[in-house]
N, C-alpha and C positions, 0 to 999 in steps of 0.2 A: 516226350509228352506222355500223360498216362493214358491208360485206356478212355476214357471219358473224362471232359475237362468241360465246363462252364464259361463260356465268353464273357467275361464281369464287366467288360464296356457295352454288350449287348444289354445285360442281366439288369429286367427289373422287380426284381423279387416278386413275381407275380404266385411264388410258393407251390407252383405245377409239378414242377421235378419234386419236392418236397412228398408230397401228395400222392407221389405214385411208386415212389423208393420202396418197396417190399423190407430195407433192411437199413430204415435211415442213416445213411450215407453220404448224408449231402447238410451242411451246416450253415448254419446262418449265423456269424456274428452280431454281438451288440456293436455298433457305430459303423458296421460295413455294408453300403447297400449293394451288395450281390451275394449269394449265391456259391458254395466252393463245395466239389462231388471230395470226399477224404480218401483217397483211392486204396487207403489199407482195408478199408470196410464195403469197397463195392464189389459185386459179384459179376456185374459186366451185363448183368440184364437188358439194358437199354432201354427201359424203360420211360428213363426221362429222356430220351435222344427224340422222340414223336410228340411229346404233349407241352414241349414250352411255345409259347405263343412265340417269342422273338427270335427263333431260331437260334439260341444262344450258347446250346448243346451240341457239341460235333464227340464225335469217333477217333480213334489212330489210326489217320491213314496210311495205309502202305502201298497207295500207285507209284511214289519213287522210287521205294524200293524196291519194288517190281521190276520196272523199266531197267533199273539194274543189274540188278539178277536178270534180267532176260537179255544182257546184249553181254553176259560173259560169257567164257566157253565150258564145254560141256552141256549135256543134256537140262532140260528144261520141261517140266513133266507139270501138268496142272491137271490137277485131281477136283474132283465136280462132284460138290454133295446132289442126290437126286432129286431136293426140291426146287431144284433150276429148272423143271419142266414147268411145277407151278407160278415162278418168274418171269420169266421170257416167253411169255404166250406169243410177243411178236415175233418171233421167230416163226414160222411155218415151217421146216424139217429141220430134225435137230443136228441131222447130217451137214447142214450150213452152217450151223450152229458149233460144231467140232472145227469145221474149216477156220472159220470165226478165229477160234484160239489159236490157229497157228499160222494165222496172217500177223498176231502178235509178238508169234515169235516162239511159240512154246513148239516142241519134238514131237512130243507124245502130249495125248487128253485122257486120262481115265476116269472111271467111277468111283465115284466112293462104296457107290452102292455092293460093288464085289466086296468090301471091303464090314460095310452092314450085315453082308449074308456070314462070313466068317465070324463075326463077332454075335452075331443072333444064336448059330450053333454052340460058341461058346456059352450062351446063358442057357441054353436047353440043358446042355451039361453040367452048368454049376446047377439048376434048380432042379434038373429028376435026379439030379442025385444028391436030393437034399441030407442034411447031416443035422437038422436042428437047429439050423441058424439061418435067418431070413435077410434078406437083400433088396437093396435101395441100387436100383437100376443106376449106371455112370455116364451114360450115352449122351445124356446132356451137360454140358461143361457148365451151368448155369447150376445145377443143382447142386455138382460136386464142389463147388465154392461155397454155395450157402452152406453146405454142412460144415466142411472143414473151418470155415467164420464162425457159423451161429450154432452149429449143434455136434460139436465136435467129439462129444459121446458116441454119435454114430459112425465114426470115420470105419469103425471094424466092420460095421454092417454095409460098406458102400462094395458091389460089386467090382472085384481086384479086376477090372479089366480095361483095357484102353480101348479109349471111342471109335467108330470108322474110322473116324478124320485121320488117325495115330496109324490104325492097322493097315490103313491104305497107303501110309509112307512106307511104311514096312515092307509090303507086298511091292509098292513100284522097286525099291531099292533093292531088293532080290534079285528084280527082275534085267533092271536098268545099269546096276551097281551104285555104291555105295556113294559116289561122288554127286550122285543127280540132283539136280535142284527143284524140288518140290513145293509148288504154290498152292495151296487151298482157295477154292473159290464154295465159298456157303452165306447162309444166311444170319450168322449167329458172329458178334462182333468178341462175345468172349473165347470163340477160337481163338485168338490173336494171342490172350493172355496164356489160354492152354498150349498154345506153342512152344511158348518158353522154358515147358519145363520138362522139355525133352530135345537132348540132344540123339548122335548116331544115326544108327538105324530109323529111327522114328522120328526123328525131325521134321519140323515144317518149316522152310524158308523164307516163308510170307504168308501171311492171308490176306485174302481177297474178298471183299463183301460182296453181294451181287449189285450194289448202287455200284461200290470202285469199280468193278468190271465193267458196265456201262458208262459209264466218264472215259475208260479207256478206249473200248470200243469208238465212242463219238471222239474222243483227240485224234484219235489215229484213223478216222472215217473211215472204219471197218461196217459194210451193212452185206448182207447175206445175197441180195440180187445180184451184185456182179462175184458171186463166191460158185464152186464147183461143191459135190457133196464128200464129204470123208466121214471115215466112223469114229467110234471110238476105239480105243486101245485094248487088246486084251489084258486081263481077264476082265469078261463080261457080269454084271452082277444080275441076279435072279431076282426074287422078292425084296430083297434088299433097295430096291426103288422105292418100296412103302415106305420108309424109313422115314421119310418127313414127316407124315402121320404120327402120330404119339402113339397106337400100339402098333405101329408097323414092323416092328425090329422086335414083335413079338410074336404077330402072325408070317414073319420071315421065318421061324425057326418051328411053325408048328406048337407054339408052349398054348397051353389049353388056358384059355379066361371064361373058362363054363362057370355060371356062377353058382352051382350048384358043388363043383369040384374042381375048376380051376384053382390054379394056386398064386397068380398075380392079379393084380389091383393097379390099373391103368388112371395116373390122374393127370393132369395140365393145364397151364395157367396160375396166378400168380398164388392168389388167397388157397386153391387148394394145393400149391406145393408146400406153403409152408402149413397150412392143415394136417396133410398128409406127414409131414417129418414130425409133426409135434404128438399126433396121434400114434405114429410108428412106436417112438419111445415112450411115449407113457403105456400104449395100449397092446404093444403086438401079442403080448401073450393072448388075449382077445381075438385080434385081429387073424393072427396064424396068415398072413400072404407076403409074398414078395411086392416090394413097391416100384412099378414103373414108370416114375414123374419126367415132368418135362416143364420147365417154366411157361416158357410160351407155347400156344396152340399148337403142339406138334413142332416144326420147325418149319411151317409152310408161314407165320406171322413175324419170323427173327428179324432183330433190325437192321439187319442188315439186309432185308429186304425193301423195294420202292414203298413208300407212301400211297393208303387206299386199297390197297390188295384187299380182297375180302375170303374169307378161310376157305366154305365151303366151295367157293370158285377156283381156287388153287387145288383143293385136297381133289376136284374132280381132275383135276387138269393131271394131275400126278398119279391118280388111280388110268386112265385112261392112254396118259402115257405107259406106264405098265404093263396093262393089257396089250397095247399094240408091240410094243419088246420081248413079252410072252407067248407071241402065236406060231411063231415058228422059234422058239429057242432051243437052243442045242442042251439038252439037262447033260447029259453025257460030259461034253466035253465041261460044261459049269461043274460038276462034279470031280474033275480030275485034276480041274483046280485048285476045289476045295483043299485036295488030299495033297498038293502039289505046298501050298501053303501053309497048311494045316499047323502044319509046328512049330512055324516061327514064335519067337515070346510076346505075345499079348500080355504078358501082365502086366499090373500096375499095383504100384502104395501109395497111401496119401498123408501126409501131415496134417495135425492141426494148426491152423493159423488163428485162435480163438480174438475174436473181433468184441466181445462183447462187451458191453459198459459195465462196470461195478457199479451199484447201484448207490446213488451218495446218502447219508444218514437220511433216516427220516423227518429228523427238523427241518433237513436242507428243503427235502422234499415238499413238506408243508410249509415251511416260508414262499414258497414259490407257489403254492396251489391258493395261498389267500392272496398273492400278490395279484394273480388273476381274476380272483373271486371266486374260486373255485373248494377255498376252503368245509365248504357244507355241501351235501349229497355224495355221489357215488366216484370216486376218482377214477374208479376200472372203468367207467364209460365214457365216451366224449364223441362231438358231432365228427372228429375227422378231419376237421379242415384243416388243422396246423399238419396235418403227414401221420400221425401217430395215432397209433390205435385206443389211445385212451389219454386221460389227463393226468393221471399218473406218468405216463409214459411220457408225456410234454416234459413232464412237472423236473424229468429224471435228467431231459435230455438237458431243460435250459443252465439245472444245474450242474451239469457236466461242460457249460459252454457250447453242443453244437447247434444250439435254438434260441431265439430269443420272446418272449412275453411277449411280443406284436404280432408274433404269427398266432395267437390265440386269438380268434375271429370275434369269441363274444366280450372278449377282455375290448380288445379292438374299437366295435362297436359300440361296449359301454362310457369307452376313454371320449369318442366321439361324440358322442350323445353330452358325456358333460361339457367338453371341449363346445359343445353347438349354443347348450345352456348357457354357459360362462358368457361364450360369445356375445350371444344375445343381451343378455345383463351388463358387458363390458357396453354393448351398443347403445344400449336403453343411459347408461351413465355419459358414455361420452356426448351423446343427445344434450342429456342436461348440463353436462360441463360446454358443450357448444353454445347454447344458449345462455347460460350463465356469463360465459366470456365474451358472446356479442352486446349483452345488457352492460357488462364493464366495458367494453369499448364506446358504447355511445357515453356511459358514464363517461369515460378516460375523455373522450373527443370533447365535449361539452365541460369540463373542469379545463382539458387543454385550452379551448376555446376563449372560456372567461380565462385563464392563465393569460393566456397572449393576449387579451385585451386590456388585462389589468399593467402588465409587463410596458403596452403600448401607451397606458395613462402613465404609468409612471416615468418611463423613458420623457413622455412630453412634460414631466410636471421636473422633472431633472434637468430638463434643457429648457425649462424658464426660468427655473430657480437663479436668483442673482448671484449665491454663493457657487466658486467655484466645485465640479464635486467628480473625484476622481476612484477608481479601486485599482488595486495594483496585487498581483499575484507574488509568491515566494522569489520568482527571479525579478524581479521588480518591473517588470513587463505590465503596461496596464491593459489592463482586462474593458475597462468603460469608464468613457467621463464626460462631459457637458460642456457646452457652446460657454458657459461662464468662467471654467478651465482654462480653455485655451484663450480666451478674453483676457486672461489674467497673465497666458505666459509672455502672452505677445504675439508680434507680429511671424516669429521664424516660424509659432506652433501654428499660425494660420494656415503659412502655408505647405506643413507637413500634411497637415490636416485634408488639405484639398486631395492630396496623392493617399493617405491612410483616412481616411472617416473618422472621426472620435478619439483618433491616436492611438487605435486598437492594436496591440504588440510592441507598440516604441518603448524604446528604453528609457525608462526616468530620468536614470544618471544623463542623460543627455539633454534633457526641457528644465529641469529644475537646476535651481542652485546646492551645489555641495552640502550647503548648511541643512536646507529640507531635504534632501535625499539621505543624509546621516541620521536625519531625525525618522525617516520611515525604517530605514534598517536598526534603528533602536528597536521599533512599535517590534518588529519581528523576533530580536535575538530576544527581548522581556515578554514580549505578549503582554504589554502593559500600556493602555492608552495615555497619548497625549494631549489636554485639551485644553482649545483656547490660550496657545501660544502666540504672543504678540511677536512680528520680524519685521524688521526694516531693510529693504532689498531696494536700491538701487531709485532714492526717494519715494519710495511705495513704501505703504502702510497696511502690511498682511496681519489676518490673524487667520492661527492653523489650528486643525483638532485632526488627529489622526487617531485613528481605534481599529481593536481587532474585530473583523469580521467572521472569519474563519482560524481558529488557532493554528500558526505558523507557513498558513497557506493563505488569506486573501484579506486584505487589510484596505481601511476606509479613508479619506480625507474629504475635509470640508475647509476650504481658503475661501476666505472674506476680503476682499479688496476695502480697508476701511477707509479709504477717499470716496469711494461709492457713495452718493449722494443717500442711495437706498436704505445702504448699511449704516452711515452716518449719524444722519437724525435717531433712529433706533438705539447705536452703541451708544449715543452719549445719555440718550434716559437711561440706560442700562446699566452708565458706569457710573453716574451722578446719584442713582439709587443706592450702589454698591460702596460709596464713600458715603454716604448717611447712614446708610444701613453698619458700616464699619467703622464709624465715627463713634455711633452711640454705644457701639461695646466698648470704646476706648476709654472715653469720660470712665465710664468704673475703672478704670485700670490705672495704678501710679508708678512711678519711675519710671524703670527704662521699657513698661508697656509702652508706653507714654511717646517715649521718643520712635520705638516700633510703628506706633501707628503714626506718629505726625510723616515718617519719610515715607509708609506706604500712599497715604493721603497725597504726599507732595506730587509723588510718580502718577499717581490715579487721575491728578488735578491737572496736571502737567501735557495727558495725553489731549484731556478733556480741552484743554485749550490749545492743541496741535491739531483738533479736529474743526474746532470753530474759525481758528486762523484761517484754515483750507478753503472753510463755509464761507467768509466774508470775503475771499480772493475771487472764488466764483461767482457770487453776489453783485 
């Protein structure tokens, strides 16, 4: 796990860690809704570990590996930065408070603060015996990241010397031998990362935040009332207890901040550490001081301290612990210490690890600042809210991919504003497409209406009609026919009739004769009507007209029962007309017109008296 990671199932880009990254660090994809810390670019501030609403920011914990290391063999030495006095205010003697540590198991508890007083004389040494080259204090593990990332010009001006935290491994492992395992318990979670990069002598075998130290404490229901008192370990540290204070590891060694002739310049906190490095290298010929930064308030506010702490309440608690470890201390024996230590190698180098963006062309840049709206006014300035110090700076990041366009607040806000607009307009339309489509429905309902009642006269004018009258679909399936229909097939269609209504579905080829069911599969393969075909079926006297309704899909017939008294009288004006009317084109016509028309006459005359024979049988 890295040092700080983003829970992306927690993460609802609420853009808080964004917002408070001193060294934007933290990326936001386009189509990813959370949240990802880039861990080659953080410096370990913690910053965003306190301000995300969903708790979605944890730390690398190292209580299991603790617990590890604490149950192998060999010594086990936990070393305690001194702003654990401003921490553990519940504690009431700190002497329960050392017990504490070795109900967990640890041999030895030392100070780090002997450890502060060693490395504070170190810098009185490097700064009165200045040489023309000015120093950016290392004490803070926060600091010596952002330079080595962000300002890696400075890396020569970084004080060559290792922090407490380093020289108090050093000084226990002198003391303990080389084997000892060495836990750090502080405030500051980028110790974890400065561990690593030191093996030997100076190694650190875990860090402890003061939250993991209390999680342990309570797993292993360690509380000080049922504890005896014990101290700490020698060597004792002196002034070096200020050390959580931001110029305390300054006033440890006696370096004058008269401001009149002092020669360092004490800053902390976030805006002026990076103030402070930016001003360093552009300005120090100006400036002429040493710099002694510290990201967070001293190291009485590190995240790796509880939630709610407030400075001033802490820095007393820490001055006052001091005081009370000062009124009878031994300077003598702290001093033979010193000399006892003295030589071990504090030094330190640093690499650069240059983190910085290249900045992408200026098109890119400007493509991205009108995308926002930002293309007119000032780009160097911006409200802040997307995390970045200006719009430019947005403009650089979205084109590099760690940012996208939505974290722009007033881009945001303008997109919504139209998005509300639109809205509205979509509403106002759909309104009138509502009411347009309720006006077609009563439309729709009142055409259906007369539909179905027209549909209901003619279904009744279909089933009085005397002609039979049938439709039949492509598989010769009938679709609808009338009471004169089945009148005409007979008695068998009656009574299919009873079991089907109207013969709806029946198959043709099964009611009709061969001869008419060939002649409707004609109508179909031609799509060419048949009409007023005369058939004689079984001393019945049909006449058929089949026609296309639908081409190759729904086809019409009309059967005339001509014995039907109704149909009767009617055919024979009808055909008696038809042979006068065909008579008198004849007379003009000679030869074998002649004989043409006297045999269609004969067949015409012929029916004409097969109809009245019928007429005077029933008569």
């Amino acid at each position: 796990m890295p040092l700080v990671e983003i829970i992306k199932e927690k993460c609802d880009l609420s853009y808080s860690c964004v917002r408070v990254c001193p060294v934007n660090a933290i990326e936001v994809k386009v189509n990813k809704d959370y949240a990802r810390i880039i861990p080659e670019r953080c410096i370990g501030c913690g910053s965003c570990t306190s301000v995300c609403p969903q708790d979605a920011i944890r730390f690398l914990d190292s209580k299991e590996q603790t617990k590890i290391l604490l149950k192998e063999k060999g010594k086990k030495v936990a070393v305690v930065a001194p702003s654990i006095s401003g921490e553990f205010h519940d504690i009431t003697d700190y002497r329960k408070f050392v017990q504490m540590f070795k109900q967990l198991g640890f041999d030895h508890v030392n100070e780090v603060s002997f450890g502060a007083d060693i490395i504070s004389l170190k810098y009185a040494e490097l700064f009165n015996n200045f040489k023309g080259k000015y120093y950016i204090s290392t004490a803070c593990p926060v600091i010596v990241s952002y330079v080595q990332k962000f300002q890696p010009e400075l890396i020569d001006n970084l004080v060559p010397l290792v922090s407490p935290m380093i020289a108090t491994a050093k000084i226990v492992r002198k003391l303990y031998g080389n084997d000892t395992k060495v836990i750090y318990i502080g405030p500051c979670i980028e110790n974890k990362n400065e561990a690593t990069d030191y093996s030997g002598e100076g190694r650190i075998d875990a860090v402890l935040t003061f939250i993991e130290l209390r999680e342990l404490f309570n797993e292993f229901n360690i509380h000080e009332s049922t504890l005896e008192f014990s101290e700490f370990d020698a060597p004792i540290g002196y002034k070096g207890s200020l050390f959580p204070i931001s110029n305390g590891i300054i006033q440890a060694s006696n370096i004058s901040e008269d401001l009149l002739t002092g020669t360092v310049i004490t800053a902390e906190g976030k805006s002026n550490m990076i103030n402070a490095t930016r001003q360093f290298y552009e300005e120090i010929k100006t400036i002429k001081k040493h710099f002694n930064l510290y990201y967070c308030e001293g190291c009485l506010m590190g995240p790796g301290t509880s939630r709610g702490g407030q400075k001033f309440i802490r820095r007393t608690r820490v001055t006052n612990y001091a005081n009370k470890r000062l009124k009878n201390f031994d300077l003598k024996t702290w001093e033979k210490e010193i000399e006892k230590y003295w030589d071990l190698d504090y030094s330190r180098t640093f690499k650069s690890d240059d983190q910085r963006i290249e900045t992408p062309s200026e098109e890119k840049i400007q493509e991205v600042l009108k995308a926002i709206g930002k293309e007119n006014g000032n780009p160097d300035l911006g409200c802040n809210a997307c995390g970045y110090n200006s719009c430019r700076d947005f403009a650089i990041a979205v084109s590099k991919g760690l940012a996208k366009t939505e974290m722009c607040l007033t881009f945001t806000l303008r997109n919504r504003h139209e998005y509300i607009k639109s809205l509205r307009s979509t509403n106002e339309k759909l309104a009138q497409t509502q009411k347009a489509l309720q006006d077609s429905e009563q439309v729709a309902r009142k055409e259906k209406e007369a539909a179905q009642e027209a549909s209901d006269i003619i279904n009744n004018m279909l089933h009085k009609l005397n002609a039979g009258i049938v439709i039949i679909d492509k598989n010769l399936k009938i679709i609808q026919s009338n009471t004169s229909f089945i009148d005409i097939l007979g008695e068998e269609a009656k009574a299919i009739n009873e079991v089907i209504p109207q013969l709806v579905g029946a198959d043709l080829k099964t009611l009709v004769p061969f001869n008419i069911y060939n002649l409707f599969n004609n109508v179909f393969s031609t799509n060419e009507n048949i009409l007023n075909r005369d058939i004689y079926i079984d001393e019945r006297f049909l006449n058929l007209s089949i026609f296309v309704i639908r081409k190759d899909k729904i086809v019409g017939a009309v059967i005339r029962d001509m014995y039907s008294p109704e149909v009767r009288k009617e055919e024979v004006i009808k055909r008696v007309n038809d042979v006068i009317d065909k008579n008198l084109e004849m007379v003009q016509k000679i030869g074998f017109l002649l004989g043409e028309g006297a045999s269609e006459t004969e067949q015409m005359l012929n029916s004409i008296v097969e109809l009245y024979k019928t007429f005077k049988k029933e008569e």
